[in-house]
C-alpha positions as CSV (number, residue, x, y, z in Angstrom):
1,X,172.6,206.3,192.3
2,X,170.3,203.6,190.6
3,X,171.3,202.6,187.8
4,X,169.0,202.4,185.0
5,X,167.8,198.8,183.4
6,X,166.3,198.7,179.8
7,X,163.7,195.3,179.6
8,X,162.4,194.2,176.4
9,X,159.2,192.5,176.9
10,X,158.1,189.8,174.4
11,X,155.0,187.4,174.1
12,X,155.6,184.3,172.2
13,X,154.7,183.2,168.6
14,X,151.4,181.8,167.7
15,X,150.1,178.3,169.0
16,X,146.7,176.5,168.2
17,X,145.1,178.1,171.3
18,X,145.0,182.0,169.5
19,X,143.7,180.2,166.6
20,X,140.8,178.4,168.5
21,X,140.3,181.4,170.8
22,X,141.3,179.3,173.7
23,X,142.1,180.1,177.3
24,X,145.8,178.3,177.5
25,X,147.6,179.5,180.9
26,X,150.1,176.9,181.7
27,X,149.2,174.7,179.0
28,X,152.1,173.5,177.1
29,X,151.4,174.1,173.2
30,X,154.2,174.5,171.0
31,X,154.4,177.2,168.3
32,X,152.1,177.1,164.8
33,X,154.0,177.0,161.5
34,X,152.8,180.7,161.8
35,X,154.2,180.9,165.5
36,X,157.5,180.1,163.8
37,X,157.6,182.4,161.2
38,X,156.5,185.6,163.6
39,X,159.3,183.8,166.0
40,X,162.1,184.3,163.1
41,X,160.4,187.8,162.0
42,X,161.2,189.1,166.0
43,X,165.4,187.9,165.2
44,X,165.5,190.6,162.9
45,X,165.0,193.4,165.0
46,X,167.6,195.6,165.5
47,X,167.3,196.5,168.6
48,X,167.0,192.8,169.8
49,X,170.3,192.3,168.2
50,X,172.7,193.4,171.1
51,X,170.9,191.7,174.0
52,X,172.6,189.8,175.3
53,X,170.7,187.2,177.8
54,X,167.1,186.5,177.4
55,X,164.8,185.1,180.4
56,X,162.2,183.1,179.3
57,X,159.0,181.1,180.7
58,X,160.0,177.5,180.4
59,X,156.6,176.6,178.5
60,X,157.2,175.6,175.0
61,X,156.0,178.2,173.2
62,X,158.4,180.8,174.8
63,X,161.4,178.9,175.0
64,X,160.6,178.2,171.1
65,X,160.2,182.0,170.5
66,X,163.0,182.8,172.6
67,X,165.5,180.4,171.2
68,X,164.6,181.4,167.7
69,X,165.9,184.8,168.5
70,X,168.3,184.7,171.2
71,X,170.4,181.1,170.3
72,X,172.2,180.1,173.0
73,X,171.9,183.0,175.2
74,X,168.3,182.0,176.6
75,X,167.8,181.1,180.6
76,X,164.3,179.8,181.7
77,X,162.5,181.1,185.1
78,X,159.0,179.1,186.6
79,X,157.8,182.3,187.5
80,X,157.3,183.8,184.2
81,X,154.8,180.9,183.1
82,X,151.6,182.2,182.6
83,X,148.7,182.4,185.1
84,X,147.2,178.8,185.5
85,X,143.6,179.1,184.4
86,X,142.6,175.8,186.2
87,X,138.8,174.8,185.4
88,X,139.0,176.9,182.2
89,X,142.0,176.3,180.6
90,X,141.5,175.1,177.0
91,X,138.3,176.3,176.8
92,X,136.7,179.7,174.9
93,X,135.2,182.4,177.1
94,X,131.6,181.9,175.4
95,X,132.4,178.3,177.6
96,X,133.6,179.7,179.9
97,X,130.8,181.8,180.5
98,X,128.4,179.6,179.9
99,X,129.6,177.1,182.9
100,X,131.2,179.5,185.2
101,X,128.7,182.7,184.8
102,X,129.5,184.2,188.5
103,X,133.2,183.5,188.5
104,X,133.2,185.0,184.8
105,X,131.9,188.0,186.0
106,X,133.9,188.5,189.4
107,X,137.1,187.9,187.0
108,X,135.8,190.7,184.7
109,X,135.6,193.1,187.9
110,X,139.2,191.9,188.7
111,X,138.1,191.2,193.0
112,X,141.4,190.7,194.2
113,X,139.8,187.3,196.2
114,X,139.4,186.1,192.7
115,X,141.0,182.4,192.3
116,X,140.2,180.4,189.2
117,X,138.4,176.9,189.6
118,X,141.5,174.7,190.5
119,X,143.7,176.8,189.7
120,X,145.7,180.1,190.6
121,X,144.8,183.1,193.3
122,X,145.0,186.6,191.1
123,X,147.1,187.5,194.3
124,X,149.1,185.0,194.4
125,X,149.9,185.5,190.7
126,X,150.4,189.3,191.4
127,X,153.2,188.7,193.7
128,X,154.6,185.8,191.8
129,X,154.6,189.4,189.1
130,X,156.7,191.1,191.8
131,X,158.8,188.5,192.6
132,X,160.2,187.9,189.1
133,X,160.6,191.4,188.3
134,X,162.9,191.2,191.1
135,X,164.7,188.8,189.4
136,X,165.0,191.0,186.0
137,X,166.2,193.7,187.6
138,X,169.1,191.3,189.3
139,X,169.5,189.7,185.3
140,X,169.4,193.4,184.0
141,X,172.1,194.8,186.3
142,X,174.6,192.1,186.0
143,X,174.9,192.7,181.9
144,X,177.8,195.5,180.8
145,X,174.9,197.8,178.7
146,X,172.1,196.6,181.4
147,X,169.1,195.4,179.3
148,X,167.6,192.4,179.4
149,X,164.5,190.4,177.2
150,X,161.7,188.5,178.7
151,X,160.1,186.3,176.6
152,X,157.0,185.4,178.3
153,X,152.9,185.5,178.3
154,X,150.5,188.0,177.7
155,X,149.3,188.3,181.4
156,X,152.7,188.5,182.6
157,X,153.7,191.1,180.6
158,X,150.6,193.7,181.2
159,X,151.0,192.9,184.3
160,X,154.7,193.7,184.5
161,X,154.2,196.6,183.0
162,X,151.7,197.8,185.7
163,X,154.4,197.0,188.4
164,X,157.0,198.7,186.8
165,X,154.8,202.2,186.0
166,X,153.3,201.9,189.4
167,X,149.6,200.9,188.2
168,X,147.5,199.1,190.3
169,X,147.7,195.2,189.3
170,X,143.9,194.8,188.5
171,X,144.3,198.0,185.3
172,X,146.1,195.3,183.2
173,X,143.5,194.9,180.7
174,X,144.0,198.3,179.5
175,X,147.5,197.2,178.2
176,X,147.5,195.0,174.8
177,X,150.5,192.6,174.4
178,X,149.7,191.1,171.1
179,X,151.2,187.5,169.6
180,X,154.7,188.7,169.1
181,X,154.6,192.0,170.1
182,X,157.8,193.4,171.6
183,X,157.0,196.1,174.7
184,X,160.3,198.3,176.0
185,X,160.5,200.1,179.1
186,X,163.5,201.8,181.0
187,X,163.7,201.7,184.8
188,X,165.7,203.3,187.0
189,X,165.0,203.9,191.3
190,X,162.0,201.7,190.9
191,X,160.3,204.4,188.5
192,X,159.3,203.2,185.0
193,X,159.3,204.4,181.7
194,X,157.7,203.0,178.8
195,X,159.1,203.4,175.8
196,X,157.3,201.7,173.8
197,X,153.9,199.3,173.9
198,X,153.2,196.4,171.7
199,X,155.3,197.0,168.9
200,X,154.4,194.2,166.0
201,X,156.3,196.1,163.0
202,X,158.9,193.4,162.4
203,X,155.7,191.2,161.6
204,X,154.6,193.2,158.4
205,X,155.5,190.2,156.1
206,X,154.2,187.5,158.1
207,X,150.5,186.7,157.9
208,X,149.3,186.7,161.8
209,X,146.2,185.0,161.7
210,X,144.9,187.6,164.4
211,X,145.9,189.7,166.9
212,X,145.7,187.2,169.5
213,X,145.1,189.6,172.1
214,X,141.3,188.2,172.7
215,X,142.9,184.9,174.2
216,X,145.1,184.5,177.0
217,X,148.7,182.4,177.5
C-alpha cells in the first residue's frame, strides 16, 4: 500500500520584478527588503517547523526564501526553476503585448505548441513539472513523517498542483500562488488532495506591496 506524502508548496519572497510588474522566469533577482521580511514571516509557521528537508529552485530568490526558513536543511533541484520566458523576460505584459500581439494571445489560449520567443516549449516545461514531482515524491518518502517543502515559482507550483489533482496542465491559471503563499497537499497512490491553497496568514504583519500574483517567476 502507497504510502501517503504531505508537500508544502512555497513561492518565494518579493523581488523588484512584482514590484515593476515584470515577467522574470529564470531571471536571477534576489529578494526585496520586503522579500526578506515575508521570507522570515513564512519561519514562523508552525506547521513549517517540523519539516525537515526543503527542495528548492536554485535561483536566488528561492534559495533566499528557503534558507531563511529551513537553515541548513535546504537542497537545490534545476528543474524547479521557473519557466524561461525568453524574448519577454523582464518586460511588463502591456510590452509584451504590444511587441508580441499573436504569441500573447496563443499563450492566453494555452496551445500546447506554444514556445516563448527564445525561450522554453510549454510542453517541455510540463514534463520538466512531471519529472520533478517525481523527484518529491522520492524526497517525500525517504523522510521518517514523509513531508517534504518546495520552495519554488509561481508557475511551478500551479502547475504542480494540476499534476498532482489530475488537472489538465493548461487549467493552471485558475490556481493563485501568491508572493509567499504556502500551498499543502497530501498524496497518496498518485491521487491528490489539497489541503490547502495559497495560504498568506503568517504575512498579516508584513506590508506585501501586492499580491504578486499578476507577474510571473
Amino acid at each position: 500500500m502507497d504510502k501517503t506524502i504531505t508537500v508544502y508548496l512555497i513561492r518565494h519572497g518579493e523581488t523588484t520584478a512584482q514590484t515593476r510588474g515584470l515577467f522574470s522566469g529564470i531571471s536571477d533577482l534576489p529578494l526585496t527588503e520586503i522579500g526578506r521580511s515575508q521570507a522570515d514571516a513564512l519561519s514562523f509557521r508552525s506547521d513549517l517547523s517540523e519539516i525537515r528537508t526543503c527542495i528548492s529552485s536554485p535561483l536566488s530568490r528561492c534559495t533566499e526564501t528557503a534558507e531563511r526558513v529551513f537553515s541548513g536543511r535546504v537542497v537545490f533541484d534545476e528543474d524547479l526553476v521557473e519557466i524561461d520566458f525568453g524574448g519577454w523576460e523582464m518586460k511588463t505584459w502591456q510590452e509584451i503585448s504590444e511587441k508580441y500581439p499573436e504569441k500573447a494571445e496563443k499563450w492566453l489560449r494555452q496551445e500546447g505548441d506554444f514556445c516563448f520567443p527564445d525561450g522554453e516549449c510549454i510542453k517541455g516545461f510540463f514534463e520538466r513539472i512531471e519529472i520533478v514531482a517525481g523527484k518529491i515524491k522520492e524526497y517525500a518518502l525517504s523522510d521518517k513523517k514523509h513531508k517534504i517543502a518546495v520552495c519554488t515559482h509561481g508557475g511551478v507550483i500551479k502547475s504542480l498542483i494540476c499534476l498532482w489533482l489530475g488537472i489538465p496542465p493548461e487549467k493552471h491559471f485558475h490556481f493563485a500562488a501568491d508572493i509567499a503563499s504556502v500551498s499543502c497537499l497530501s498524496i497518496s497512490a498518485g491521487f491528490g488532495y489539497l489541503s490547502f491553497l495559497n495560504d498568506t496568514s503568517h504575512l498579516n504583519s508584513v506590508y506585501l506591496g501586492g499580491t504578486g500574483e499578476n507577474t510571473n517567476g
